[in-house]
VOPAGU-2260 file (C-alpha; in pm, 1 decimal, decimal comma):
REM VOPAGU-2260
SITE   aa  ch    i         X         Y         Z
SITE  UNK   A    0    7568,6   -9700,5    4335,3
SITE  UNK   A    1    7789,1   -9976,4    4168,3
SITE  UNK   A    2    7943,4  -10168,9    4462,9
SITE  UNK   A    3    8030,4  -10559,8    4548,7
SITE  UNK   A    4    7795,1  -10782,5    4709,5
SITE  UNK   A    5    8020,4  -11074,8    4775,1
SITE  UNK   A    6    8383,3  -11210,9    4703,7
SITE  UNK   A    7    8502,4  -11525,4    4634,8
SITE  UNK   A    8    8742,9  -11757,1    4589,2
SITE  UNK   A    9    8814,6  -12157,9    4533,7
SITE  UNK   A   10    9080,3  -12406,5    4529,7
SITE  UNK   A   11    9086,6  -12660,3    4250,3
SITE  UNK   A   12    8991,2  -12998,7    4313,6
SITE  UNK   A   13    8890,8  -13289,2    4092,5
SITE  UNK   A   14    8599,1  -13406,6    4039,9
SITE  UNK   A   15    8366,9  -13692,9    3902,9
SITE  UNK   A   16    8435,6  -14061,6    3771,5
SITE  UNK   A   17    8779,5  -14145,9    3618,8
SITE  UNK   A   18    8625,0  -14432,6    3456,2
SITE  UNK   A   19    8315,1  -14264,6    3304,7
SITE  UNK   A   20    8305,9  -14126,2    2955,0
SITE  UNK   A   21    7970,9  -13940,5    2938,1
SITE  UNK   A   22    8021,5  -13570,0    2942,3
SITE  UNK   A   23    7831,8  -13489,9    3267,7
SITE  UNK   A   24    8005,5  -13714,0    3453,0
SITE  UNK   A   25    8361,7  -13806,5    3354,5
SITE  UNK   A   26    8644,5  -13674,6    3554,9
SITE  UNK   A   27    8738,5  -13309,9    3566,6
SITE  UNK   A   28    8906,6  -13027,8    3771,1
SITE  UNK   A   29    8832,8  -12736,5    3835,9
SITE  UNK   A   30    8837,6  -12418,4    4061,5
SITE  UNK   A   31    8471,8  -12302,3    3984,8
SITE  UNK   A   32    8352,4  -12382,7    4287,8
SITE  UNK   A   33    8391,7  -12094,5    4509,7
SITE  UNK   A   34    8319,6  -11989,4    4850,5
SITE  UNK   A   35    8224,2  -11636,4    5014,7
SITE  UNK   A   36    8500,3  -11473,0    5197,8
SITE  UNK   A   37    8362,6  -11316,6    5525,1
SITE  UNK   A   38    8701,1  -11101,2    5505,5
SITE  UNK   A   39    8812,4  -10811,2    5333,7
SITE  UNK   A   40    9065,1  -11047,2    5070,2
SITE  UNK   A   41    9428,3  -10857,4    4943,9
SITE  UNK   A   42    9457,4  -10855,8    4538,2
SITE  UNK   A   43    9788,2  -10927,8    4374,1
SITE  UNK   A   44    9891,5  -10834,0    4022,2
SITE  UNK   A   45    9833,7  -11191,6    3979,5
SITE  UNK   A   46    9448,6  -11218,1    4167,5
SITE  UNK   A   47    9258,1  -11242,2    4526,5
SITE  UNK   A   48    9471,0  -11412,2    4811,8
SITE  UNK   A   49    9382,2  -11783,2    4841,6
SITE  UNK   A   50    9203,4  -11816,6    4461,6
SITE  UNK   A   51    9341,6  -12122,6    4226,4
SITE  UNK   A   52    9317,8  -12164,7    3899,1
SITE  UNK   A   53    9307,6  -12545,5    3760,6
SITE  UNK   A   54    9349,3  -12478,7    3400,3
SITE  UNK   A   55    9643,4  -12201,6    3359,4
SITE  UNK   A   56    9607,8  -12212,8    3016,9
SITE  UNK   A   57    9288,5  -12099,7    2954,6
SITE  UNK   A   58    9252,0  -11895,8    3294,7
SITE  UNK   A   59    9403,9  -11689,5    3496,2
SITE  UNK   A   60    9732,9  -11476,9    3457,8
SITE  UNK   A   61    9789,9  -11069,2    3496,7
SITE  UNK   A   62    9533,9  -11043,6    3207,4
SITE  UNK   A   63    9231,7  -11247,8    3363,4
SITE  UNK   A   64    9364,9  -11205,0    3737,1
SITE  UNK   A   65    8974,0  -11139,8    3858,5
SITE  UNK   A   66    8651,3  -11251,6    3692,6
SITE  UNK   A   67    8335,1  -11042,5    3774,3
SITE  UNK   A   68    7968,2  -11134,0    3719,9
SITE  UNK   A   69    7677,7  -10891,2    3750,3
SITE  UNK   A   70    7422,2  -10987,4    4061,1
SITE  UNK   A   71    7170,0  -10826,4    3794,2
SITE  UNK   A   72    7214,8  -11165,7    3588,0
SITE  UNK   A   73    7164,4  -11381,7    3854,4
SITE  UNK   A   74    6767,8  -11405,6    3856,4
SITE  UNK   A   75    6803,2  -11462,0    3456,7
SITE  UNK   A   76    7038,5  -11774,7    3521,2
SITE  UNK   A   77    6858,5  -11924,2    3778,1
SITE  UNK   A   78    6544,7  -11954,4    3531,9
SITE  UNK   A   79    6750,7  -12099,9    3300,5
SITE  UNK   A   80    6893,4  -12368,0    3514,4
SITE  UNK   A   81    6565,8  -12445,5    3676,3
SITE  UNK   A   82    6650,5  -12344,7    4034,2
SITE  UNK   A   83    6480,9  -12062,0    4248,0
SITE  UNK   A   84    6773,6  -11870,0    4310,1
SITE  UNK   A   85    7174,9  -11921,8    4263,3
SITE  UNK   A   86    7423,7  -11869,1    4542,9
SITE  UNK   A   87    7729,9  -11603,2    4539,6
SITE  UNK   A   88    7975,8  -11702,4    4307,2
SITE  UNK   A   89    7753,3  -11942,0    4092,9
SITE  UNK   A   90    7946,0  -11797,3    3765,4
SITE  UNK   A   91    8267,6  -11908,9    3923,7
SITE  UNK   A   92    8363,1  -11549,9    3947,4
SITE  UNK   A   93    8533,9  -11399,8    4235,6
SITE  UNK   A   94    8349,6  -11071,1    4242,6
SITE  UNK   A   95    7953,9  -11045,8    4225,7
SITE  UNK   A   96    7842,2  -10687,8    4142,2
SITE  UNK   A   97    7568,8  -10492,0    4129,6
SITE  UNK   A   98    7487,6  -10157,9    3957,1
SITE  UNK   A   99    7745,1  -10310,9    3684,7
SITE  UNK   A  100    7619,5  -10463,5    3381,7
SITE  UNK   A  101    7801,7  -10615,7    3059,0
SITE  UNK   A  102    7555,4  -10330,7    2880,7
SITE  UNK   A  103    7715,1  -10053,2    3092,5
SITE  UNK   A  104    8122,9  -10173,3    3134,2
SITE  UNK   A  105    8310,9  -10040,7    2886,3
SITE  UNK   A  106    8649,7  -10232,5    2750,8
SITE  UNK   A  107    8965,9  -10087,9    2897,2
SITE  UNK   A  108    8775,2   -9856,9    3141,3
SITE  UNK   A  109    8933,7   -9833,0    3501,4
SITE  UNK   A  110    8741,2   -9951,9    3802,7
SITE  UNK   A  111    8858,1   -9841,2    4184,2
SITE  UNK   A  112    8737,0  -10120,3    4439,8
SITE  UNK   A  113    8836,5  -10084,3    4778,6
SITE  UNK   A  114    9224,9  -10009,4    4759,3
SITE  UNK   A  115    9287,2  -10183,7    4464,5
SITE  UNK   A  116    9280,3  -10023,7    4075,4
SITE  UNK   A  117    9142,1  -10300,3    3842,0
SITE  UNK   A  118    9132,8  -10257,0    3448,3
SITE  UNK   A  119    8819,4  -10403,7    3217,2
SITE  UNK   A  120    9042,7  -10617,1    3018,5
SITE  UNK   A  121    8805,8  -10857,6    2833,8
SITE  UNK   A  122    8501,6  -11023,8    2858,6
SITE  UNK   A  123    8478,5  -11391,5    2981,2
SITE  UNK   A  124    8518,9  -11660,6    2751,8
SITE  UNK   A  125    8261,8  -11920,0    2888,1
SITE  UNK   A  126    8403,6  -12270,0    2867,0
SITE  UNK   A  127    8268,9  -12615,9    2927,7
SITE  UNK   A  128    8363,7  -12612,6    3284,1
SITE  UNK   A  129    8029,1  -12394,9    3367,5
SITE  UNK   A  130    7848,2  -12656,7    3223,4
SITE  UNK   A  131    7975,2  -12899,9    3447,7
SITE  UNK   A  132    7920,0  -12693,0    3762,5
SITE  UNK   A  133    7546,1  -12696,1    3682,3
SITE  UNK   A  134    7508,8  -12999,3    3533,8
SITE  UNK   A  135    7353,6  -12872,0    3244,3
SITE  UNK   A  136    7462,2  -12904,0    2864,3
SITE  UNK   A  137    7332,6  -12660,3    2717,9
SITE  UNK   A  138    7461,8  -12350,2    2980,0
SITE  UNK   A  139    7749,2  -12285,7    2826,4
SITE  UNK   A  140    7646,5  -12217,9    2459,3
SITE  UNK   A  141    7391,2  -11978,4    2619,5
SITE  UNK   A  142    7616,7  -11773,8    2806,9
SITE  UNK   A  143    7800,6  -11747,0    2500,7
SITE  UNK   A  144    7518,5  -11635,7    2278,0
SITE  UNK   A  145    7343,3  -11436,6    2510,2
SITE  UNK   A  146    7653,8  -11177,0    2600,5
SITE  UNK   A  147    7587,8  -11178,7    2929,2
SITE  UNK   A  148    7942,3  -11333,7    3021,0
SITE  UNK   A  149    8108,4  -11138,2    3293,9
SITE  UNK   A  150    8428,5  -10983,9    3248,1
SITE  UNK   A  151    8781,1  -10982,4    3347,9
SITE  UNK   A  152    8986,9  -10729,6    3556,3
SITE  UNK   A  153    9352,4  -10698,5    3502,9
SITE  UNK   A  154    9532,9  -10525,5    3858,1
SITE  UNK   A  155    9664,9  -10209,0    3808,8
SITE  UNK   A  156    9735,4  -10133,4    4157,2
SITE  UNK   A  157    9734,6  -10411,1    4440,1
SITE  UNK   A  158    9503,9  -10384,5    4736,1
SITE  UNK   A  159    9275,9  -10464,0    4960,3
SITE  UNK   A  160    8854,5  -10532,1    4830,4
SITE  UNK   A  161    8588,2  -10676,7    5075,7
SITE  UNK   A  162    8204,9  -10710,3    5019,8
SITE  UNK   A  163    8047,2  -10424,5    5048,4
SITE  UNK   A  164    8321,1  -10208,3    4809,6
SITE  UNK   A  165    8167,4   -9917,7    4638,2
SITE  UNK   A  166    8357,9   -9924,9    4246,0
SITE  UNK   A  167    8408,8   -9616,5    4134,8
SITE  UNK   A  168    8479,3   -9517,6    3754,1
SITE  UNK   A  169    8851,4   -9361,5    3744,0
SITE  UNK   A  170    8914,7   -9349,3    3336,0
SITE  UNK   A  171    8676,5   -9499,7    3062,7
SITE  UNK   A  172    8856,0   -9565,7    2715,9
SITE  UNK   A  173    8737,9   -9426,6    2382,6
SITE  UNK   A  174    8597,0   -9533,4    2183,3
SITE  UNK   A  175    8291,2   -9638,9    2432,5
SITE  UNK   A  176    8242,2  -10028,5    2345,5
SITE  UNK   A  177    8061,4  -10246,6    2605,2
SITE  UNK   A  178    8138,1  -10595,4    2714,6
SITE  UNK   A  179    7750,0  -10666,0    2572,4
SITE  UNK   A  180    7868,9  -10516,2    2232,2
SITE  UNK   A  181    8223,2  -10700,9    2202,4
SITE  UNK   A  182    8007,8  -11026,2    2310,3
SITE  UNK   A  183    7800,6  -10954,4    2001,6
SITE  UNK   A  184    8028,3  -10887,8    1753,4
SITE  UNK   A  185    8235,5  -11164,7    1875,5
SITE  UNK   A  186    7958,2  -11389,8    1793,0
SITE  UNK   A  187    7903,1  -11255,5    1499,5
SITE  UNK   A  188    8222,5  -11082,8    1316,8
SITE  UNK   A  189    8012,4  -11051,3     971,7
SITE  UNK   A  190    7825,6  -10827,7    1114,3
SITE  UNK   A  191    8029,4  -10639,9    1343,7
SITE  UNK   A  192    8327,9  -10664,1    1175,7
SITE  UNK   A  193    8411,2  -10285,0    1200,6
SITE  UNK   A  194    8345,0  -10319,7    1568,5
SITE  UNK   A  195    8640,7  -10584,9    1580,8
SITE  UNK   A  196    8849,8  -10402,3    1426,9
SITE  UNK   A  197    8780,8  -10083,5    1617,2
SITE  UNK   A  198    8860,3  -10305,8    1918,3
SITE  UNK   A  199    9237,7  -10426,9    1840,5
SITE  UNK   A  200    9287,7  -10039,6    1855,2
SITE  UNK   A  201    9237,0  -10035,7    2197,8
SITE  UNK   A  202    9599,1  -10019,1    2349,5
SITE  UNK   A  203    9513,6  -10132,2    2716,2
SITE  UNK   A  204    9323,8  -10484,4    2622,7
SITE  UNK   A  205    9488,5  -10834,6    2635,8
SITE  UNK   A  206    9703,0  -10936,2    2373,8
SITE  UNK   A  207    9536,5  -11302,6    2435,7
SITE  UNK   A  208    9171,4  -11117,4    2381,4
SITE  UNK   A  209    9304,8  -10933,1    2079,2
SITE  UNK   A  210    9456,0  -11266,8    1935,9
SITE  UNK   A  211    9150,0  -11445,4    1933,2
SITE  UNK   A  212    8984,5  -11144,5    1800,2
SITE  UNK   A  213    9216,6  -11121,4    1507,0
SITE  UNK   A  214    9147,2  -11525,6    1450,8
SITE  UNK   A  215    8765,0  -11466,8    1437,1
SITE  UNK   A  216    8785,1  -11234,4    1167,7
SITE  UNK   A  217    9015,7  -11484,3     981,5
SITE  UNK   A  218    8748,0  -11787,0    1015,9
SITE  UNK   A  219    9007,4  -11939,8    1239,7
SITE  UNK   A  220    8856,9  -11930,9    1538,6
SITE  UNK   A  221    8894,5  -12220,9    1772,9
SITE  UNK   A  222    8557,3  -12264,0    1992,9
SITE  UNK   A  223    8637,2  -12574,6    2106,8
SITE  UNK   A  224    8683,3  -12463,7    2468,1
SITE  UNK   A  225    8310,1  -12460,5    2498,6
SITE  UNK   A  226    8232,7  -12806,3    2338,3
SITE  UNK   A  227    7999,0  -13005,1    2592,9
SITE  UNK   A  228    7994,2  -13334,9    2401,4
């Protein structure tokens, strides 16, 4: 049974040394460091009650109003950072799953999570920001490469979603492509370029998503959101 194991949400707040130019530890801000909610939390059209977003830009909005990470990652993450385990919300996301996997979340497909309806509407783009929370150069390249991103929600119907949430499956869009499988052929568009392209059919997915999409395919994609140097 798919269902929530914790929820989360963080304020944004600046961080490090105004005066310092080195990467890990110049000045920065940022909402990515979140805390449990021992409360059931209401979701707006816009995302969880009491959740920032420092960089509107890049984050948040009706399109990326909740990011989700799979608790089945965690164990994977915390050997690549070093650490024995990682706490709730270590991804910065606001939902931590389990029995939901990039490999088994289809794009568009629509989730029911306590009261709320929630739509898959892209995967995370992991930016340098992730990097910074762990201190640790090289994290967010390998999110990237690996697939294993987490994935956005768009709100469909507002509500109420606690820990503990069983997520049902309500509608899954054809044709069946995974956030694992859009991760890959997002890294690598010679290869999946059909894939692509079968994507930006896909009515229900973010215009922003589709956009960069349409960009990659073009050879003018813009990766410098990840750039850790």
């Amino acid at each position: 049974m798919a269902k929530v194991l914790s929820v989360q949400v963080g304020r944004a707040q600046t961080y490090g040394d105004a005066g310092s130019k080195d990467f890990l530890e110049k000045e920065w801000r940022s909402a990515s460091f979140k805390e449990v909610s021992e409360t059931p939390l209401y979701v707006s059209f816009s995302g969880l009650s009491g959740d920032e977003v420092a960089d509107k830009i890049h984050h948040g909005g009706v399109d990326k109003a909740i990011f989700v990470n799979s608790y089945e990652n965690y164990a994977h993450w915390a050997s690549f950072l070093g650490l024995k385990y990682l706490p709730f919300g270590a991804l910065a996301e606001n939902l931590t799953m389990t029995g939901l996997h990039e490999s088994n979340v289809i794009l568009g497909e629509i989730h029911q999570i306590g009261t709320a309806l929630l739509q898959v509407s892209q995967p995370r783009k992991p930016c340098w920001k992730i990097s910074r929370r762990w201190n640790h150069k090289a994290f967010t390249n390998e999110i990237f490469t690996s697939g294993l991103t987490g994935w956005y929600y768009k709100v469909l119907q507002e509500g109420i979603i606690g820990t503990g949430d069983e997520i049902r499956v309500i509608r899954q869009e054809t044709p069946r492509i995974s956030i694992l499988e859009a991760n890959e052929a997002f890294y690598e568009p010679e290869k999946y370029q059909r894939m692509l392209e079968t994507i930006l059919e896909i009515p229900s997915l973010a215009s922003s998503y589709k956009e960069s999409i349409v960009k990659r395919l073009s050879h003018e994609s813009d990766l410098g959101y990840m750039k850790t140097e």
